[in-house]
C-alpha atoms as an extended CHARMM CRD file, in Angstrom:
* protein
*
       132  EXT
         1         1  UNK       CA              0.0000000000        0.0000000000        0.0000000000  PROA      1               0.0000000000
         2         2  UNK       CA              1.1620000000        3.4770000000       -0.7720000000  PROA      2               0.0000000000
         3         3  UNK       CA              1.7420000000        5.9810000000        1.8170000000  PROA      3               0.0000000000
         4         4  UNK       CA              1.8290000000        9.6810000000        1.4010000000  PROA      4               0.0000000000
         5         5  UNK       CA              3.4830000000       11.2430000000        4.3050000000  PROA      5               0.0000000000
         6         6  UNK       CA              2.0620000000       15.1820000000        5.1520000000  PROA      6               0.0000000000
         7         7  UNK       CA              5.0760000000       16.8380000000        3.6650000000  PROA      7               0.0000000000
         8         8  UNK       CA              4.7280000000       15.0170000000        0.4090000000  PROA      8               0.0000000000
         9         9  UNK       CA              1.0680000000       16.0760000000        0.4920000000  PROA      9               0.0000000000
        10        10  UNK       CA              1.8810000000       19.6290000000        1.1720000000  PROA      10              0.0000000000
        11        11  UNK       CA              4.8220000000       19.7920000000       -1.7570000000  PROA      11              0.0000000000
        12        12  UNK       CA              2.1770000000       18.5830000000       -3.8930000000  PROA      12              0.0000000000
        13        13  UNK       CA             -0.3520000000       21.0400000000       -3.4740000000  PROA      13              0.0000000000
        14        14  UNK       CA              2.5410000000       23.9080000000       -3.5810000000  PROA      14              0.0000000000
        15        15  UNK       CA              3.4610000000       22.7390000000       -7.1370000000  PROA      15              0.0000000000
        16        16  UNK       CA             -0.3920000000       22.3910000000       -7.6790000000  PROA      16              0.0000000000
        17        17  UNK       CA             -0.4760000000       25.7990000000       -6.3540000000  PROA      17              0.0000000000
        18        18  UNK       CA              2.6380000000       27.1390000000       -8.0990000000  PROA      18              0.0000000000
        19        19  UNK       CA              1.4950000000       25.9790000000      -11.6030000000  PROA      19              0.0000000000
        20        20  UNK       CA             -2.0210000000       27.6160000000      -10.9950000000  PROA      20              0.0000000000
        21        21  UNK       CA             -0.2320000000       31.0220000000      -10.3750000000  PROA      21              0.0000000000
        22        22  UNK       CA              1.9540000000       30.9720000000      -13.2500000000  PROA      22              0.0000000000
        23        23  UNK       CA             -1.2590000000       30.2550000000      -15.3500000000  PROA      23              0.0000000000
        24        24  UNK       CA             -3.0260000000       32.8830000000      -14.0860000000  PROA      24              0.0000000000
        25        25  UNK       CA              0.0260000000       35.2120000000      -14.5370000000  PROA      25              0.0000000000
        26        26  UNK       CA              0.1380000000       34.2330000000      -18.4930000000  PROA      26              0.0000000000
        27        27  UNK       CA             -3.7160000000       34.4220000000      -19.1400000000  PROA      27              0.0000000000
        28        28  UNK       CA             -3.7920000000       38.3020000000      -17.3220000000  PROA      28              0.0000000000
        29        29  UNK       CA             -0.5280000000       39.5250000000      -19.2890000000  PROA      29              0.0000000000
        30        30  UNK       CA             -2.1550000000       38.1170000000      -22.5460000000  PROA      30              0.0000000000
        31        31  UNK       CA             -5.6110000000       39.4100000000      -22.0640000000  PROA      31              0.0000000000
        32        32  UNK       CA             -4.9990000000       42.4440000000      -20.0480000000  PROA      32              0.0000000000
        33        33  UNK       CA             -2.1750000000       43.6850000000      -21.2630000000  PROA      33              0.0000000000
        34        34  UNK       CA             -2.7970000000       47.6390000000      -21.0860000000  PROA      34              0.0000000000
        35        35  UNK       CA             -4.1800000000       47.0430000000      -17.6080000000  PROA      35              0.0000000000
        36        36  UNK       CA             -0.8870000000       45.0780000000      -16.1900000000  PROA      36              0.0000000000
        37        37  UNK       CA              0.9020000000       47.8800000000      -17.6160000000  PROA      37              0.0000000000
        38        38  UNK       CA             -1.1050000000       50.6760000000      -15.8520000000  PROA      38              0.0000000000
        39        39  UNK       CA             -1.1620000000       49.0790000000      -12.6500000000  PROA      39              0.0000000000
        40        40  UNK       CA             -0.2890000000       50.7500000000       -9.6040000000  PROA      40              0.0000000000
        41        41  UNK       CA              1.4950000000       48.2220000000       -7.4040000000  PROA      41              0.0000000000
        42        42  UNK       CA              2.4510000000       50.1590000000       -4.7240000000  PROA      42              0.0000000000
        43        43  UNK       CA              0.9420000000       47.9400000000       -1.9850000000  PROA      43              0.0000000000
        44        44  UNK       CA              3.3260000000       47.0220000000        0.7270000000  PROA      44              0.0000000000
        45        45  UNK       CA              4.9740000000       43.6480000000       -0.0570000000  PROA      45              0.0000000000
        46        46  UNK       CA              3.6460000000       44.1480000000       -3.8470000000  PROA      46              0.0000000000
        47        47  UNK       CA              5.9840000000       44.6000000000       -6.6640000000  PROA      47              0.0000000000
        48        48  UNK       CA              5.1750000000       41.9420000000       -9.7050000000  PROA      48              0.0000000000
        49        49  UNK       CA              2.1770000000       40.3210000000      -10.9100000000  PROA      49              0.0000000000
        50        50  UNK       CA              3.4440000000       37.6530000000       -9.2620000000  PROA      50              0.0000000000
        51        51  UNK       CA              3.3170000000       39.0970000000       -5.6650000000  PROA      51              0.0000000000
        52        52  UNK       CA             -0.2630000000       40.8610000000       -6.7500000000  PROA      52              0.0000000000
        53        53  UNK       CA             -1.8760000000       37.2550000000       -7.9190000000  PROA      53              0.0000000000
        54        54  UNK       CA             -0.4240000000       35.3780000000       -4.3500000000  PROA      54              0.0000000000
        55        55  UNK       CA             -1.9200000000       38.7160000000       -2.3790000000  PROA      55              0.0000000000
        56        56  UNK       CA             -4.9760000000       38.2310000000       -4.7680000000  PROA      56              0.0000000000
        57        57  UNK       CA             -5.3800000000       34.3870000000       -4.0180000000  PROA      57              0.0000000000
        58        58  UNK       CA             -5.6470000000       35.3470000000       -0.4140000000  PROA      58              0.0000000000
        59        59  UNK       CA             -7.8700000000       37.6800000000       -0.8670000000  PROA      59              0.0000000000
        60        60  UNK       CA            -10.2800000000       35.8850000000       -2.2960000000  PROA      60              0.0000000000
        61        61  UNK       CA             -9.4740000000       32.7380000000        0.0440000000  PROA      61              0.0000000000
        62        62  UNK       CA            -11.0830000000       35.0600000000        2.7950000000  PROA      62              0.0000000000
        63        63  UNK       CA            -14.4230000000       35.3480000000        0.9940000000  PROA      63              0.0000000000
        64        64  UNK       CA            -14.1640000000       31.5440000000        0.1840000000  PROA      64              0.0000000000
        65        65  UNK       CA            -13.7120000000       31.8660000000       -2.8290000000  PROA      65              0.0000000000
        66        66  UNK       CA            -11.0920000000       28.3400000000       -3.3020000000  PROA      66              0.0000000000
        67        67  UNK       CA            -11.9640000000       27.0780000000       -6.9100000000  PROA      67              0.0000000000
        68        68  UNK       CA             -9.0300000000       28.1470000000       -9.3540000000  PROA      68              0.0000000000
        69        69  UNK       CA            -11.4620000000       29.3730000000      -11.9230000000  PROA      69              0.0000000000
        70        70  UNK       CA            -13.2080000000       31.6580000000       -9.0030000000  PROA      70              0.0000000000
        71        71  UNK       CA            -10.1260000000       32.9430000000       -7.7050000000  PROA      71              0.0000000000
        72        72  UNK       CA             -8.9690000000       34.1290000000      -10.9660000000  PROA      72              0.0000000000
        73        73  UNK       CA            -11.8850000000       35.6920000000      -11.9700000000  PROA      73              0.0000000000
        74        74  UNK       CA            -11.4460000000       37.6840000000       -8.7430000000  PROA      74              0.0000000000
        75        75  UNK       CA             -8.0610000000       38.4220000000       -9.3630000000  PROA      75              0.0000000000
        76        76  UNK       CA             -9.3160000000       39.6620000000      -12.5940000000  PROA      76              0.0000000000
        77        77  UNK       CA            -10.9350000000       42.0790000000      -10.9640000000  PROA      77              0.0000000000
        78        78  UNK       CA             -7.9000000000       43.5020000000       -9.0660000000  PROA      78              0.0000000000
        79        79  UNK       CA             -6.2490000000       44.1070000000      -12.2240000000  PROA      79              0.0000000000
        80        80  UNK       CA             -9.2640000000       45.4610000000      -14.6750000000  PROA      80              0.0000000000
        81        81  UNK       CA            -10.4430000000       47.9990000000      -11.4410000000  PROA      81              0.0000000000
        82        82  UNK       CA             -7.8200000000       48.1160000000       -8.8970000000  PROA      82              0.0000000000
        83        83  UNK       CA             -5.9880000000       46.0500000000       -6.7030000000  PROA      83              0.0000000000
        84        84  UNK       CA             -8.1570000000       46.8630000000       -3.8010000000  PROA      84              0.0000000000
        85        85  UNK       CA            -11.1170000000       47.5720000000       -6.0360000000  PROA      85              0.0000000000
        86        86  UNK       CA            -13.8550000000       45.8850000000       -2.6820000000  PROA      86              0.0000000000
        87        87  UNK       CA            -12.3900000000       49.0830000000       -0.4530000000  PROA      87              0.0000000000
        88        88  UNK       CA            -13.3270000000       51.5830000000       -2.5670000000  PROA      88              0.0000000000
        89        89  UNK       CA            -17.2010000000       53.2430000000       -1.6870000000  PROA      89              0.0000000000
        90        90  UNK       CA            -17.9150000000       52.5130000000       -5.6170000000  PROA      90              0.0000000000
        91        91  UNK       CA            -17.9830000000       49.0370000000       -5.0030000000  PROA      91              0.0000000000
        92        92  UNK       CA            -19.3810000000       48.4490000000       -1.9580000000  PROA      92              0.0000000000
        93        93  UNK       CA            -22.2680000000       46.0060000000       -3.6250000000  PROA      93              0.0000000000
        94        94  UNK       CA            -19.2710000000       44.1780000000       -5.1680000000  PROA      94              0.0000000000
        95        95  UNK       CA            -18.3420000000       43.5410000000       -1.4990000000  PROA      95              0.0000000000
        96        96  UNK       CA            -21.7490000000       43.0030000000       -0.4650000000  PROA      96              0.0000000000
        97        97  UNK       CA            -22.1760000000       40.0990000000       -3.2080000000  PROA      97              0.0000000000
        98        98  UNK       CA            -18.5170000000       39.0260000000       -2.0060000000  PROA      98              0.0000000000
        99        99  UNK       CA            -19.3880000000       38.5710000000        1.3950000000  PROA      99              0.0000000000
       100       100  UNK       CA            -23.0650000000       36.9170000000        1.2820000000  PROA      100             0.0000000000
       101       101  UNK       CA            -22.7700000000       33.7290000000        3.0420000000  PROA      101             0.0000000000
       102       102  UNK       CA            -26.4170000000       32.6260000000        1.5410000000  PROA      102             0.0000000000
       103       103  UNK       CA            -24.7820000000       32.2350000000       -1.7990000000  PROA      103             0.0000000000
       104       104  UNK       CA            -21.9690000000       30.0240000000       -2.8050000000  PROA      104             0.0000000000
       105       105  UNK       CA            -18.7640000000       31.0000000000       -3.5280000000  PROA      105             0.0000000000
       106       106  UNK       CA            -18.9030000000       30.1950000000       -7.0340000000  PROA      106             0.0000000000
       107       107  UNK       CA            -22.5610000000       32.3470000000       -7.1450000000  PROA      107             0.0000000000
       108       108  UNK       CA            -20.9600000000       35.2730000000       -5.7520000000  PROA      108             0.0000000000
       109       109  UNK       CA            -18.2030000000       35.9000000000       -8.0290000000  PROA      109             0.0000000000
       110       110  UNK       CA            -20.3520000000       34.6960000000      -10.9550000000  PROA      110             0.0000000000
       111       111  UNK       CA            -23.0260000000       37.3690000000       -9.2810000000  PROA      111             0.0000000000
       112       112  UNK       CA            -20.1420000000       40.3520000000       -9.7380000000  PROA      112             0.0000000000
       113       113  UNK       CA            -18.8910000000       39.8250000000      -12.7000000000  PROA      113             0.0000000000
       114       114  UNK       CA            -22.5990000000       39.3010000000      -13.8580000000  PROA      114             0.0000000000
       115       115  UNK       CA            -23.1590000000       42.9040000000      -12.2510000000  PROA      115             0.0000000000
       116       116  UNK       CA            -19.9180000000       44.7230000000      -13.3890000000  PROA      116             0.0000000000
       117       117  UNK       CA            -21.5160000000       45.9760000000      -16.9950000000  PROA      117             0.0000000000
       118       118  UNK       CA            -24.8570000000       47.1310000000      -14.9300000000  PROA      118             0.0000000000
       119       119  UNK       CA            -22.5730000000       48.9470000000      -12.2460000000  PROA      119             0.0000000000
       120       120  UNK       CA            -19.6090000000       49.7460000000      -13.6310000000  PROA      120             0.0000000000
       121       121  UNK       CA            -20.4270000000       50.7550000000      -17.7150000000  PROA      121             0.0000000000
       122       122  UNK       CA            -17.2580000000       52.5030000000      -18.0290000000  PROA      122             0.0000000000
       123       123  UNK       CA            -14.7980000000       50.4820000000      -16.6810000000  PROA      123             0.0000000000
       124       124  UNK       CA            -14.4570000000       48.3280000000      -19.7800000000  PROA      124             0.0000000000
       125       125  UNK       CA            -16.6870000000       45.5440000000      -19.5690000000  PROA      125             0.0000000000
       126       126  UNK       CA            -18.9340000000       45.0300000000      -22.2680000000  PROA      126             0.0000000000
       127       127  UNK       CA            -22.6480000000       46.1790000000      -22.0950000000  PROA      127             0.0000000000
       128       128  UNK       CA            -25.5180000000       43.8170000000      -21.2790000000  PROA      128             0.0000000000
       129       129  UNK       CA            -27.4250000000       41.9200000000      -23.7490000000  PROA      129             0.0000000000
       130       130  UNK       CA            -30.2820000000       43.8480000000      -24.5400000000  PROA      130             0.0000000000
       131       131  UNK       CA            -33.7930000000       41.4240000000      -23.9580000000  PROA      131             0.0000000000
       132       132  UNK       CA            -36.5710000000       41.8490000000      -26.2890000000  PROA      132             0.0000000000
């Protein structure tokens, strides 16, 4: 029988963890690329993309958001609005949606994003459908 011991474990989900990042990293310099380039990292501790995804991933670990496709799409956020776009007044119902425990992780950052063209026209994301 095969036995992994808890370090083994833990260097597993750090590689895990490390490929996820540089993913992430990748897909937001390809798709974003005016954005990475405008960004203001002047957050203490904060000087690369790098640093602003791990400071992102905890970030959204503390509204439990865990799933690698919700964590990006919050870390998205950071770098199409602002690193610390859930402090600013503008987006307080971002932060409301972010921190409603009767909705699922998942259905909250779905919920934003699904919001951001109602709330936030001019900050580049593309308008609602229009229903007939």
């Amino acid at each position: 029988m095969l036995t992994i011991r808890p370090e083994q474990l833990k260097a597993f989900s750090a590689a895990k963890r490390q490929g996820f990042e540089e993913q992430l990293n990748t897909y937001l310099v390809s798709a974003f690329p005016r954005e990475i380039q405008a960004l203001n990292l002047t957050l203490p501790g904060i000087k690369s993309v790098a640093d602003l995804i791990r400071h992102g991933i905890a970030r959204a670990n503390a509204y439990g958001l865990e799933a690698e496709r919700d964590v990006g799409r919050f870390v998205e956020l950071m770098v199409r609005l602002d690193p610390l776009f859930e402090s600013r007044r503008d987006m307080a119902w971002a932060t409301s949606i972010l921190k409603n425990a009767s909705l699922t992780p998942h259905a909250r950052i779905e919920l934003v994003h699904e919001m951001m063209p109602r709330k936030m026209p001019l900050a580049g994301w593309p308008a609602p459908p229009v229903s007939t």
